[in-house]
KEKEMI-551215 format. One record per residue: residue number from 1; residue in one letter; x, y, z of N, C-alpha, C in turn. Coordinates in steps of 0.1 Angstrom, whole numbers, plus 5000, padded with zeros to 4 digits. Layout:
   pos   code    n.u    n.v    n.w   ca.u   ca.v   ca.w    c.u    c.v    c.w
   NUM      A      X      Y      Z      X      Y      Z      X      Y      Z
...
//
This chain:
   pos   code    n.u    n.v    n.w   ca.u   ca.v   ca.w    c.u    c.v    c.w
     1      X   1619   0694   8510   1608   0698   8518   1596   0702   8510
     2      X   1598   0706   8498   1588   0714   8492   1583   0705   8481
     3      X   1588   0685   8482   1582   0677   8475   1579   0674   8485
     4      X   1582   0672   8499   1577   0667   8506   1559   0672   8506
     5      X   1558   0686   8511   1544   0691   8513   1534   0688   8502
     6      X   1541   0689   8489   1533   0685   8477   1528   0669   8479
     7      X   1535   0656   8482   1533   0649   8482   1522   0643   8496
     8      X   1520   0654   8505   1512   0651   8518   1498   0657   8510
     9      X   1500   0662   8504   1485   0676   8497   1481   0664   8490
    10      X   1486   0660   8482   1481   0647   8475   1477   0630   8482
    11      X   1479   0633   8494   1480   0618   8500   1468   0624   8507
    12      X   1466   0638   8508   1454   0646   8516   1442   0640   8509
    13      X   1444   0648   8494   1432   0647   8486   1430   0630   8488
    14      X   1439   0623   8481   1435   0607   8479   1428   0600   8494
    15      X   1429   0608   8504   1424   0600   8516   1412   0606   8517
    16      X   1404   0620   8512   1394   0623   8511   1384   0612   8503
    17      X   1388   0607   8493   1382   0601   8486   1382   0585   8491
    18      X   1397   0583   8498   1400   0565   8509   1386   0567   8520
    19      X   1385   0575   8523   1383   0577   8540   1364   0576   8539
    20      X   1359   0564   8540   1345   0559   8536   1336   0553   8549
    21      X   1325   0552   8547   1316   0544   8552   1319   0530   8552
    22      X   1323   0522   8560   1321   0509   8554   1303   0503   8557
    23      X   1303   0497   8548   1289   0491   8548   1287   0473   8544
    24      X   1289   0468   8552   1291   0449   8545   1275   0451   8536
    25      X   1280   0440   8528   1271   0438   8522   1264   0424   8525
    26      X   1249   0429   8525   1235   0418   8533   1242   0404   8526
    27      X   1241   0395   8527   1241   0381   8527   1231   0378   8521
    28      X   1218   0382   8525   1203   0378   8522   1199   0389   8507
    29      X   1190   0378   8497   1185   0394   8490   1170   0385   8489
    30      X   1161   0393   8486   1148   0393   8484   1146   0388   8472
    31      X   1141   0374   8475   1142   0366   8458   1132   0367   8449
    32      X   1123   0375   8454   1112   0383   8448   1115   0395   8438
    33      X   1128   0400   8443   1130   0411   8433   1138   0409   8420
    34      X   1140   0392   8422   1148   0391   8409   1136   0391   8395
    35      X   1124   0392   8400   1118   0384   8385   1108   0398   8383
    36      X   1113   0409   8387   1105   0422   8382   1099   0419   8365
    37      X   1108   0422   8359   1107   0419   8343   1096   0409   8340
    38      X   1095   0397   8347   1085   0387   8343   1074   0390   8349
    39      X   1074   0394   8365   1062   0401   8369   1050   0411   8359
    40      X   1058   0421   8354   1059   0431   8346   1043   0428   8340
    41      X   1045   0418   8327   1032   0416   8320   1024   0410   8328
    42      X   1024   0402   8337   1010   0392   8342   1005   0402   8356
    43      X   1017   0409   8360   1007   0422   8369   0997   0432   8359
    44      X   1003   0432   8346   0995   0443   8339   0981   0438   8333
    45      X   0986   0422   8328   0972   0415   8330   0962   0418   8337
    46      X   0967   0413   8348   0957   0407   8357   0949   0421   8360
    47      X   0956   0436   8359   0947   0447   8366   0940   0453   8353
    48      X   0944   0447   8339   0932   0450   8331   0919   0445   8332
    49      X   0921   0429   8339   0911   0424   8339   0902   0424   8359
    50      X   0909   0434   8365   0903   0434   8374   0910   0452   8377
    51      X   0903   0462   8372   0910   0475   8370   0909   0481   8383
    52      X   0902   0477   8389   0902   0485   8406   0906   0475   8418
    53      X   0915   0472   8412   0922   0462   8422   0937   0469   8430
    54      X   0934   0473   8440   0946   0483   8451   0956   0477   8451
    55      X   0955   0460   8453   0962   0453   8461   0973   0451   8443
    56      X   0969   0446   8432   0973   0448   8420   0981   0461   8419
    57      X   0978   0477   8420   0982   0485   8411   0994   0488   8423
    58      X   0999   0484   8436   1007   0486   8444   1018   0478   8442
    59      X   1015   0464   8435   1026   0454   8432   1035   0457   8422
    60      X   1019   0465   8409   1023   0468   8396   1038   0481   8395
    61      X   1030   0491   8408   1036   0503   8405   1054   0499   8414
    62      X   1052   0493   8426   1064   0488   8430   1074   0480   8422
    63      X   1070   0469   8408   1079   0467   8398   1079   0479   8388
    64      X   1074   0490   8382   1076   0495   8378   1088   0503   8385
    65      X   1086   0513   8396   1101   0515   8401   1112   0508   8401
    66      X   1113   0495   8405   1125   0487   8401   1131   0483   8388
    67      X   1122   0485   8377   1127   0488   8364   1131   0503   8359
    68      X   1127   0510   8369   1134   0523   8364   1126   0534   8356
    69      X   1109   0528   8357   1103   0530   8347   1098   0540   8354
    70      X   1100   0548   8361   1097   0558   8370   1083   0566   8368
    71      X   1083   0573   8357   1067   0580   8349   1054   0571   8352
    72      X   1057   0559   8345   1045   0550   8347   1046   0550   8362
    73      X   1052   0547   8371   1049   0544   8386   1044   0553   8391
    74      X   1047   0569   8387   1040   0580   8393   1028   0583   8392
    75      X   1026   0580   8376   1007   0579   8372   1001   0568   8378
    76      X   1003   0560   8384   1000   0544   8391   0995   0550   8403
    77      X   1009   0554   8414   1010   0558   8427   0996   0571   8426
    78      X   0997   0579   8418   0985   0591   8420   0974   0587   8419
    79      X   0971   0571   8409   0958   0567   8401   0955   0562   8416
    80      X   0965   0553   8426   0958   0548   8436   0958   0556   8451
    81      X   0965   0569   8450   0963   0575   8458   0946   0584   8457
    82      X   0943   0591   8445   0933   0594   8445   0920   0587   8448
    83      X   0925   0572   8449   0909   0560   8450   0913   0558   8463
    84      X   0923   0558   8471   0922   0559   8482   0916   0569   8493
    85      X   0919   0586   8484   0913   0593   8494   0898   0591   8493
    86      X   0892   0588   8478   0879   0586   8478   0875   0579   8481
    87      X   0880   0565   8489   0874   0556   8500   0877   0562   8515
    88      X   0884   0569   8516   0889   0567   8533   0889   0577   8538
    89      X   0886   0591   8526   0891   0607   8526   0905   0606   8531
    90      X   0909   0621   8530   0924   0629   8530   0927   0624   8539
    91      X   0924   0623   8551   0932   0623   8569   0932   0605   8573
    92      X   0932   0595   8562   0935   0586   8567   0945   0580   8564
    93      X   0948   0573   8575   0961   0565   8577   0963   0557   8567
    94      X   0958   0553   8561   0958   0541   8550   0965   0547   8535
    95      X   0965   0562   8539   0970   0568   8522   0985   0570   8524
    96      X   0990   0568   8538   1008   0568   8544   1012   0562   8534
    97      X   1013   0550   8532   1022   0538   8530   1022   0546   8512
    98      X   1010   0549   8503   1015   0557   8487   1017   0566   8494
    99      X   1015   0575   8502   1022   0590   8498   1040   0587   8500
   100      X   1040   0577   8509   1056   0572   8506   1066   0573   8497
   101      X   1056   0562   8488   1058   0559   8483   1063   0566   8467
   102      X   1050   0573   8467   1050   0584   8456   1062   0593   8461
   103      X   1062   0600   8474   1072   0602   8472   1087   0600   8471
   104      X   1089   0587   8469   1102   0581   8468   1102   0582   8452
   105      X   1091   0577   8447   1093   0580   8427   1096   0600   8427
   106      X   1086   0605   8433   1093   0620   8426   1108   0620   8429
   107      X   1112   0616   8438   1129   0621   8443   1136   0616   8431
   108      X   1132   0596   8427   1139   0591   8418   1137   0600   8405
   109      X   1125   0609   8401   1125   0619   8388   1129   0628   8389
   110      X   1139   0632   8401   1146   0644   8404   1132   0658   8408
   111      X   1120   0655   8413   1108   0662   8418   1109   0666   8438
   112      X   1119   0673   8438   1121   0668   8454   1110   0677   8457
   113      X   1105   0686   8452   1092   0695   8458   1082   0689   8462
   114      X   1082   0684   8450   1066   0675   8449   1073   0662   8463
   115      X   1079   0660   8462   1085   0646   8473   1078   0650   8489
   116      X   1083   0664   8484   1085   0673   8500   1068   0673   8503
   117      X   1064   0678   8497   1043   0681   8497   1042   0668   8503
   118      X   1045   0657   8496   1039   0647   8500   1043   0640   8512
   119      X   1059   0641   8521   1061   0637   8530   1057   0649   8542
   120      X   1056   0657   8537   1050   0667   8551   1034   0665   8553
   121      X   1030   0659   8541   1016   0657   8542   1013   0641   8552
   122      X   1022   0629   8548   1026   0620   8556   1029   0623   8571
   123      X   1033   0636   8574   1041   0633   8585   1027   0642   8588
   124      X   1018   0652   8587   1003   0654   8594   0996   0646   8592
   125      X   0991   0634   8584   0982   0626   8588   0986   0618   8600
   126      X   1000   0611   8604   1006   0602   8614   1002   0614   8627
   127      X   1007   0626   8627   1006   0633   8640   0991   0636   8644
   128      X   0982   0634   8632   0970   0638   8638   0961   0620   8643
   129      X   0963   0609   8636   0957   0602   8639   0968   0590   8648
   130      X   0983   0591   8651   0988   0582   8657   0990   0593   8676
   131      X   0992   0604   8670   0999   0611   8679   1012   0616   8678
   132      X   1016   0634   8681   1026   0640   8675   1039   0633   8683
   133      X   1038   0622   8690   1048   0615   8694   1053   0598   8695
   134      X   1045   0598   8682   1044   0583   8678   1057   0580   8673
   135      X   1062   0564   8670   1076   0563   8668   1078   0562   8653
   136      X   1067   0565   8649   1059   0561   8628   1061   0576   8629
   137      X   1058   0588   8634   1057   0598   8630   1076   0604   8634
   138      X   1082   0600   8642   1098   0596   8636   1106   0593   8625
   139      X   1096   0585   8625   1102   0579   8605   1099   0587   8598
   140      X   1088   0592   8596   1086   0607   8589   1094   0617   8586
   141      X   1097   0620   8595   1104   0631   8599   1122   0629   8595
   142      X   1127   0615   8596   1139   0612   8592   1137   0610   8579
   143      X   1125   0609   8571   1124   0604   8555   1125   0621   8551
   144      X   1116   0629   8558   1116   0644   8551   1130   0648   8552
   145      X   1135   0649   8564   1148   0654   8570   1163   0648   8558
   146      X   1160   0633   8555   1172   0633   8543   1164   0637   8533
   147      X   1156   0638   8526   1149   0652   8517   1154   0662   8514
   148      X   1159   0666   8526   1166   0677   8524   1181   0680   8525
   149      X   1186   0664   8531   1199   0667   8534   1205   0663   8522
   150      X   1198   0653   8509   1205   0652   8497   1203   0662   8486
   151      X   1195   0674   8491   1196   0686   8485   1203   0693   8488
   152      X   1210   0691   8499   1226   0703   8503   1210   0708   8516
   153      X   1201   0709   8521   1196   0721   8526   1195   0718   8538
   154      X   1207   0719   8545   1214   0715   8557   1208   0718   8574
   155      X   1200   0732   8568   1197   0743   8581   1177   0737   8582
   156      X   1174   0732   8564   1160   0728   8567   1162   0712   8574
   157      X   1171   0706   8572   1173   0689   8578   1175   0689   8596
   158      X   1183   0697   8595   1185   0701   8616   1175   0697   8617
   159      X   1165   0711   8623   1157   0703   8629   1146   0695   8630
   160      X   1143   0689   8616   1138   0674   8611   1141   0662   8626
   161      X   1155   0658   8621   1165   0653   8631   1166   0652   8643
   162      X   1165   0667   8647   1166   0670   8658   1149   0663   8665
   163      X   1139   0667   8660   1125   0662   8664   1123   0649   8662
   164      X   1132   0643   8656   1128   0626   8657   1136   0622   8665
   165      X   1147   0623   8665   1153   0622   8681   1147   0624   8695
   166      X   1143   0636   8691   1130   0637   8707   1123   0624   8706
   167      X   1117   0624   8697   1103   0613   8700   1109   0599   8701
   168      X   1119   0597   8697   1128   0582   8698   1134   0581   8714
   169      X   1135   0591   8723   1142   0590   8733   1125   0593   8741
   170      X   1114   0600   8741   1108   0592   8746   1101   0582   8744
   171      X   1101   0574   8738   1100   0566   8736   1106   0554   8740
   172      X   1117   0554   8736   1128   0545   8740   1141   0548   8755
   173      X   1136   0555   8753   1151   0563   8767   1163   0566   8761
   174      X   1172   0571   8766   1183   0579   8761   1194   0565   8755
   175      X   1193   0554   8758   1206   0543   8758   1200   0535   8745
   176      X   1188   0537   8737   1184   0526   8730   1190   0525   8722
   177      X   1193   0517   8709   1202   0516   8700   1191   0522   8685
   178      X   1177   0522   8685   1169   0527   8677   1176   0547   8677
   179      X   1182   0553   8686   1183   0568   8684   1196   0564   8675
   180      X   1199   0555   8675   1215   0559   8664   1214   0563   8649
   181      X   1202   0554   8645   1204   0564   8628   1204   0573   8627
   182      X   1192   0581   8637   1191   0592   8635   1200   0602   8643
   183      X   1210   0598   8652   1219   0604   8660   1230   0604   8645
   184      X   1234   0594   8643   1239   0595   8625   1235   0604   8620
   185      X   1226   0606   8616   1219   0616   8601   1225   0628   8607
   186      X   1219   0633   8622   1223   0647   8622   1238   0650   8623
   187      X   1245   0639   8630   1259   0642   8629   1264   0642   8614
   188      X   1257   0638   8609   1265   0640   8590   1259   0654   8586
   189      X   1248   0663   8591   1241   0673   8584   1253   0682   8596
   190      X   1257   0677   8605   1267   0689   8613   1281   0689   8606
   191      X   1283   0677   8602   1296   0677   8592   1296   0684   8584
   192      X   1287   0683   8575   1288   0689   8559   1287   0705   8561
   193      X   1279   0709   8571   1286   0725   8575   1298   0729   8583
   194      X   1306   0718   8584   1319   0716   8589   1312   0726   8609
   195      X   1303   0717   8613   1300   0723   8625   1305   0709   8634
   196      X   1318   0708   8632   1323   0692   8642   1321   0688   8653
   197      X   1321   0706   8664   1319   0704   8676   1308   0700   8677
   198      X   1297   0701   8674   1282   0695   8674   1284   0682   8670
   199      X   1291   0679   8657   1283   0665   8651   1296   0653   8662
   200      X   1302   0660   8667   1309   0647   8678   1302   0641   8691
   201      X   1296   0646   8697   1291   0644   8712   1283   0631   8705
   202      X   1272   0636   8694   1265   0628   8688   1272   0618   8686
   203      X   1284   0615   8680   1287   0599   8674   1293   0597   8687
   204      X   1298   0608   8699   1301   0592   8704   1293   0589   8714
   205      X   1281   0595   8715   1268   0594   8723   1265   0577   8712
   206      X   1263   0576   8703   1260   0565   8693   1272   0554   8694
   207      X   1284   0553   8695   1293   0548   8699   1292   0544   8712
   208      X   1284   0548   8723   1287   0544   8737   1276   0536   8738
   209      X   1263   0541   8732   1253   0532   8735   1256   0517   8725
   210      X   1262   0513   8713   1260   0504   8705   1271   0498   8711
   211      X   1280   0503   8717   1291   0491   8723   1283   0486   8739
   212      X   1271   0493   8740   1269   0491   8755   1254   0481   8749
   213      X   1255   0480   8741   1244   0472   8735   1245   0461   8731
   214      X   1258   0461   8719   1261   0450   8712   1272   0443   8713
   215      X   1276   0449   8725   1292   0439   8728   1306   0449   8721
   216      X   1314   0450   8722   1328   0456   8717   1330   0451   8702
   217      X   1323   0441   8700   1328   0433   8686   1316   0428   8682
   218      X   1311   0445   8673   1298   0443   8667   1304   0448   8649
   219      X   1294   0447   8638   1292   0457   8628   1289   0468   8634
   220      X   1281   0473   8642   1274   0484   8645   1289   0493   8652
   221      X   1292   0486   8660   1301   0494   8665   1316   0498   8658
   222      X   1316   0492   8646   1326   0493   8640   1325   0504   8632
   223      X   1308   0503   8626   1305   0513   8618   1304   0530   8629
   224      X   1304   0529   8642   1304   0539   8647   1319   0546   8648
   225      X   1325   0534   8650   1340   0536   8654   1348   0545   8639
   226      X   1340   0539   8626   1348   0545   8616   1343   0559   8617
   227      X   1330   0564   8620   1320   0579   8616   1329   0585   8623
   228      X   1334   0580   8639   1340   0588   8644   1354   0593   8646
   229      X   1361   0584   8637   1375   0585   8631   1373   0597   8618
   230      X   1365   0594   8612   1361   0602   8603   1362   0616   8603
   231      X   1350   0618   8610   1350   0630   8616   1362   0638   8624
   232      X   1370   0630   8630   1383   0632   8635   1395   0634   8622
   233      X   1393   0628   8614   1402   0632   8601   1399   0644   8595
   234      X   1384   0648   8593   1382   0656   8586   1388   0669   8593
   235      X   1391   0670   8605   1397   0680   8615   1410   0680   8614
   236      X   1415   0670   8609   1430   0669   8604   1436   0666   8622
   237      X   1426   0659   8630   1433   0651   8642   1433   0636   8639
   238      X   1447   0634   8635   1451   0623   8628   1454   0611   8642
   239      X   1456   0621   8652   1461   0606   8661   1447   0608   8673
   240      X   1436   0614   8671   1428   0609   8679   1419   0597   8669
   241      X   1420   0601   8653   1415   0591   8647   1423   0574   8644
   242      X   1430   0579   8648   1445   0562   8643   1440   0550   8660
   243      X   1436   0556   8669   1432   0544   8677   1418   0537   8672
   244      X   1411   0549   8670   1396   0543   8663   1400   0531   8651
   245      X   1408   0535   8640   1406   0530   8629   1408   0515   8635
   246      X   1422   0519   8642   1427   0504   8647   1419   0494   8653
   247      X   1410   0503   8660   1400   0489   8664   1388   0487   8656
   248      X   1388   0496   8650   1375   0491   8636   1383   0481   8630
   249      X   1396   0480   8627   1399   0474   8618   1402   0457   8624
   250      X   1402   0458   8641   1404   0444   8644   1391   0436   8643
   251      X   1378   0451   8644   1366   0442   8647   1361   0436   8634
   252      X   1366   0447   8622   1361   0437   8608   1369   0429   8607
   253      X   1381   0422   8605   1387   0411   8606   1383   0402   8616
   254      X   1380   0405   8629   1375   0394   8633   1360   0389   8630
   255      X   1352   0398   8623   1339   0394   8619   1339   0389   8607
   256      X   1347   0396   8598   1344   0394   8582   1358   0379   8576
   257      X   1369   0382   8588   1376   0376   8582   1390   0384   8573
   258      X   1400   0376   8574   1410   0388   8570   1411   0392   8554
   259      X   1404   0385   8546   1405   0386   8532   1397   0389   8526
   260      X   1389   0400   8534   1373   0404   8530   1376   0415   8525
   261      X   1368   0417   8509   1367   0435   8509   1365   0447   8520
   262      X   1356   0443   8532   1356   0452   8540   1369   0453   8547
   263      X   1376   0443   8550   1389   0451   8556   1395   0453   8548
   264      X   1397   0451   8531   1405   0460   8527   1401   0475   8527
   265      X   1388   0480   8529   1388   0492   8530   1392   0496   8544
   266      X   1392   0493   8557   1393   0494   8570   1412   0497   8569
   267      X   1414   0487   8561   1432   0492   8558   1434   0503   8552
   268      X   1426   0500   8547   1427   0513   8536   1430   0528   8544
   269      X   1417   0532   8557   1416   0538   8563   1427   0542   8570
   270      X   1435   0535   8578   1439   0535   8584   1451   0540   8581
   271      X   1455   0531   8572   1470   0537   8565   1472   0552   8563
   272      X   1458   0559   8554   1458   0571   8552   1462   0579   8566
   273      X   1457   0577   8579   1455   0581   8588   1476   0579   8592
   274      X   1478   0571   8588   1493   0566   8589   1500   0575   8581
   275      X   1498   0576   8570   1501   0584   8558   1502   0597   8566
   276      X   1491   0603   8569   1494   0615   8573   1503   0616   8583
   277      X   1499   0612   8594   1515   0612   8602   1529   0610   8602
   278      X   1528   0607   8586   1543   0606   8581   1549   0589   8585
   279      X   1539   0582   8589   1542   0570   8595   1546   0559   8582
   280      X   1553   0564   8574   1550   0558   8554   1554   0541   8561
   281      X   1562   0537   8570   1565   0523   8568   1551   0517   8573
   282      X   1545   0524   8580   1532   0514   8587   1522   0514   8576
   283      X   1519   0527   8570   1512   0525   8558   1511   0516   8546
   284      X   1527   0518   8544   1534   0510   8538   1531   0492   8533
   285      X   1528   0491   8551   1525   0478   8551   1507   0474   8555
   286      X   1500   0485   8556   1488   0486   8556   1485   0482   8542
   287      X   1487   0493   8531   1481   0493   8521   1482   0481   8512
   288      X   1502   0472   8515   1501   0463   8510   1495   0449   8512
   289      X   1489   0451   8520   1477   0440   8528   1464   0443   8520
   290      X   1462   0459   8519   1451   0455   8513   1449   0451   8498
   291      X   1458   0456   8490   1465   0454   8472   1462   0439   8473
   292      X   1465   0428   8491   1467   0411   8483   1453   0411   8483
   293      X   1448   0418   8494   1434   0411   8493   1422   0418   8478
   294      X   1427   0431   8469   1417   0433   8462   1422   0426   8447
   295      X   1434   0418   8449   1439   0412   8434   1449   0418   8432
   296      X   1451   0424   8436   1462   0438   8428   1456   0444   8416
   297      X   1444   0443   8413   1434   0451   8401   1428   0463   8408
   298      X   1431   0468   8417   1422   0481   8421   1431   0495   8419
   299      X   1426   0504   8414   1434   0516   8409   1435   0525   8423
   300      X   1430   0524   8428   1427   0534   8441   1435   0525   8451
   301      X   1439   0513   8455   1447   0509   8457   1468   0512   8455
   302      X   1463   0505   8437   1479   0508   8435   1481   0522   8438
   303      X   1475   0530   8432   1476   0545   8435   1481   0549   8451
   304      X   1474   0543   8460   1481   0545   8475   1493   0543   8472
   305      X   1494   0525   8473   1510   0524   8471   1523   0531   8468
   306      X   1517   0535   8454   1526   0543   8445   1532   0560   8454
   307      X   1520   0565   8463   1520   0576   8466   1531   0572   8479
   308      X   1529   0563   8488   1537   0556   8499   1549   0555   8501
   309      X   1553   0544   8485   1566   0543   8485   1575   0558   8479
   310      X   1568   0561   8465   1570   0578   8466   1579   0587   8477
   311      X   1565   0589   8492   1577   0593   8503   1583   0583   8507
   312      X   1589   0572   8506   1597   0562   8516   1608   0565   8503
   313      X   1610   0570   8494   1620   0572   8485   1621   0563   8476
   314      X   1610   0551   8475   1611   0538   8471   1609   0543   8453
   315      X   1615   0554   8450   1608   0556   8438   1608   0548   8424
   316      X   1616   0533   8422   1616   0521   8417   1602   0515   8418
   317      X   1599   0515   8433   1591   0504   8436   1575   0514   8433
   318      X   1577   0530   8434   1568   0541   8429   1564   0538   8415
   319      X   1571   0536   8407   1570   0536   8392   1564   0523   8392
   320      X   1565   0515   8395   1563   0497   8392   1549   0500   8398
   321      X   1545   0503   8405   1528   0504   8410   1521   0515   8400
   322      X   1526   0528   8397   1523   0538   8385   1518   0527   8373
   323      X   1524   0520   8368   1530   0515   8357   1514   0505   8356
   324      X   1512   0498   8369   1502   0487   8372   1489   0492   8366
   325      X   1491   0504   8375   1476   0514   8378   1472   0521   8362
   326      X   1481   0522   8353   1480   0532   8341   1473   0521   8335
   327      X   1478   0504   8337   1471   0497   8324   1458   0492   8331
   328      X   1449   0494   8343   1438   0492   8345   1427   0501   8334
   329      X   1415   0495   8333   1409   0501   8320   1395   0510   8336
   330      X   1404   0523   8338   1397   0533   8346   1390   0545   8334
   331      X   1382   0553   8336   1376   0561   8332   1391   0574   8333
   332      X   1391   0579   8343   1393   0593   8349   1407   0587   8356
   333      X   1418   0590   8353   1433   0586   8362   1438   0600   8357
   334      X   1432   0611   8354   1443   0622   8350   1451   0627   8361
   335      X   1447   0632   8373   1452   0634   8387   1465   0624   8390
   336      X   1461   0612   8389   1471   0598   8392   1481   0602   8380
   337      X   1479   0597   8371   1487   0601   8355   1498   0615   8355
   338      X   1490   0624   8363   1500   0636   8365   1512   0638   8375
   339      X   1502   0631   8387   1513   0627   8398   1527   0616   8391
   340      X   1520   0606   8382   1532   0597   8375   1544   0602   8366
   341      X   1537   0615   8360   1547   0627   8354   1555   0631   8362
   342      X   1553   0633   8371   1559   0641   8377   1574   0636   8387
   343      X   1568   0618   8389   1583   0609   8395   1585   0610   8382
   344      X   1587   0603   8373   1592   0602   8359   1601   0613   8356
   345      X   1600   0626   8362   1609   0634   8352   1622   0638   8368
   346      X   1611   0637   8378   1624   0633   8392   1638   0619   8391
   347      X   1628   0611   8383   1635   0597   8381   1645   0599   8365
   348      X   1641   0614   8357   1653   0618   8348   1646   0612   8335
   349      X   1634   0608   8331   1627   0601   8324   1617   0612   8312
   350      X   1623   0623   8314   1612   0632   8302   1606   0628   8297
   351      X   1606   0620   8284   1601   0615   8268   1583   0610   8280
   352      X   1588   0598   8289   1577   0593   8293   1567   0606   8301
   353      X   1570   0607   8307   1567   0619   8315   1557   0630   8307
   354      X   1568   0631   8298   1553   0641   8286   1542   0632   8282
   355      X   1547   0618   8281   1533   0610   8268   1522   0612   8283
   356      X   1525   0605   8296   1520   0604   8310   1508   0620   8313
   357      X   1516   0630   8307   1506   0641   8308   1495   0644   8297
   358      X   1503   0640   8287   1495   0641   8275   1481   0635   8278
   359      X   1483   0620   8280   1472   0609   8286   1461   0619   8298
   360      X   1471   0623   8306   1464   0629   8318   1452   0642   8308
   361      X   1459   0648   8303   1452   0657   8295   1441   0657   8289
   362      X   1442   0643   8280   1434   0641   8269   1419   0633   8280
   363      X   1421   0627   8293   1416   0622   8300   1402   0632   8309
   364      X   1415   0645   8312   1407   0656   8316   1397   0664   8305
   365      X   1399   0663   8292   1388   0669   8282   1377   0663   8281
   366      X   1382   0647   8286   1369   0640   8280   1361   0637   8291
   367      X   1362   0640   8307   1354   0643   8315   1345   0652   8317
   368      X   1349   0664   8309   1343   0681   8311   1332   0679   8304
//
């Protein structure tokens, strides 16, 4: 009993870390962003030889961010926000799109203050010249509002959120599928204060409308279907979350196909959600669905396995997945490495068992 609970604590933590967003990745990328680097010198040309050119220092300072060159882009963004107010003064709309902007480079230089000045300053020019109920001065408000929700400052993000939702629902009416990001955002600022009763009505307020929008067998609704499995895990309600997963998981296979990274994470989910209910053969056979499809090279993978057959007693078939996962060239397996000590010396194996901690050891010094 008392390997049992240890081994659920651990299947706990490792599903904290399973238990994700799925997000497909775009198809499409923007073939413009591949040639930053070459852009680089003939944008710099061109605005030596034409120095007050707006249309120039916006291109210049937008490849400078994508190279990471962050400093230059900020003295750029300021050089052309100042020639902007002195064409158009403070209160016009035309200085929105850099104060954006600029403030997307302070956040990237870790300046969230300065970010903040400047999207509150964005979000009073939009309210004074569009109107404090424009669907532009929403976006505002959801750019300030994650501002603060990637600083932990959970109680200043509410009601950010909460006021672009207003203006999105008049706007749009209560059913549109435009309220869901931001029905999203706040249900994740209700999560992270562990306030669940609040951040649920919201997902499945977002869940009703995107299935009532986009058909039963959408991304959108899948992606709703996992927030709110999610959120149901994190409550440790394992069987109101195990129907959700299951139909997220039929709608990415039927969209992506059964051999797609994305359902291997949708399996992924699922099983954990299996896992906890002590369901180890269904997991069992979750997890090894997802192992064919990521190669059998994923550590976070074998690692489920290993934890699975573990409780199914399979401790043979425990060690043979340990064994896989040790020779992957991972950074950080000390946690995994320790768990592998620990069948090892159950399976009567000492000598290995100590080298297995040792490793785990030397692994944890060199992360601190």
């Amino acid at each position: 009993m008392k390997h049992e609970i240890i081994l659920l604590s651990m299947l706990a933590a490792l599903a904290l870390a399973q238990n994700r967003t799925i997000t497909p990745t775009p198809v499409l990328r923007d073939l413009w962003d591949v040639h930053y680097a070459d852009l680089e010198p003939l944008l710099e040309r061109h605005l030596a030889n034409n120095p007050d050119s707006l249309e120039t220092m916006d291109e210049l300072a937008r490849v400078y961010r994508a190279l990471a060159k962050y400093e230059k882009a900020a003295q750029l963004y300021k050089k052309i926000l100042d020639l902007r107010q002195t064409a158009s003064g403070r209160d016009s709309l035309d200085l929105v799109p850099t104060l954006e902007s600029f403030a997307r480079v302070h956040q990237l230089l870790s300046k969230p203050a300065e970010a903040e000045i400047l999207l509150a300053r964005a979000i009073a020019i939009r309210e004074r010249t569009q109107g404090p109920d424009h669907t532009d001065v929403a976006t505002e408000y959801n750019a300030l509002a994650r501002l603060f929700f990637v600083q932990k400052k959970f109680l200043e993000s509410e009601p950010l959120y909460v006021r672009s939702i207003q203006i999105l629902v008049k706007n749009y009416g209560e059913t549109d599928p435009k309220l869901c990001p931001a029905l999203d955002s706040l249900a994740s600022t209700f999560r992270e204060q562990a306030k669940f009763e609040q951040a649920e009505p919201l997902l499945r307020q977002c869940l009703i409308i995107r299935d009532t929008a986009s058909g039963p067998v959408s991304p959108d609704v899948a992606t709703s279907l996992d927030s709110l499995a999610s959120l149901y895990y994190a409550q440790k309600r394992y069987a109101d979350a195990q129907p959700l997963y299951e139909r997220s998981l039929q709608i990415w296979t039927q969209l992506m196909g059964p051999e797609h990274p994305v359902v291997a994470t949708s399996l992924d989910n699922l099983a954990v959600v299996y896992a906890m209910q002590k369901k180890y053969g269904e997991a069992e056979q979750l997890y090894q669905r997802s192992l064919a499809i990521r190669d059998t090279e994923d550590a976070a993978s074998l690692h489920n396995m290993a934890l699975v057959e573990e409780a199914l007693n399979k401790n043979k078939e425990a060690d043979a997945f340990y064994k896989r996962m040790v020779g992957l060239p991972v950074d950080d397996l000390s946690t995994a490495l320790k768990e592998y000590a620990d069948l090892l010396r159950k399976m009567k194996r000492p000598m290995e068992a100590n080298k297995m901690d040792k490793r785990a050891d030397s692994m944890a010094d060199k992360s601190k």
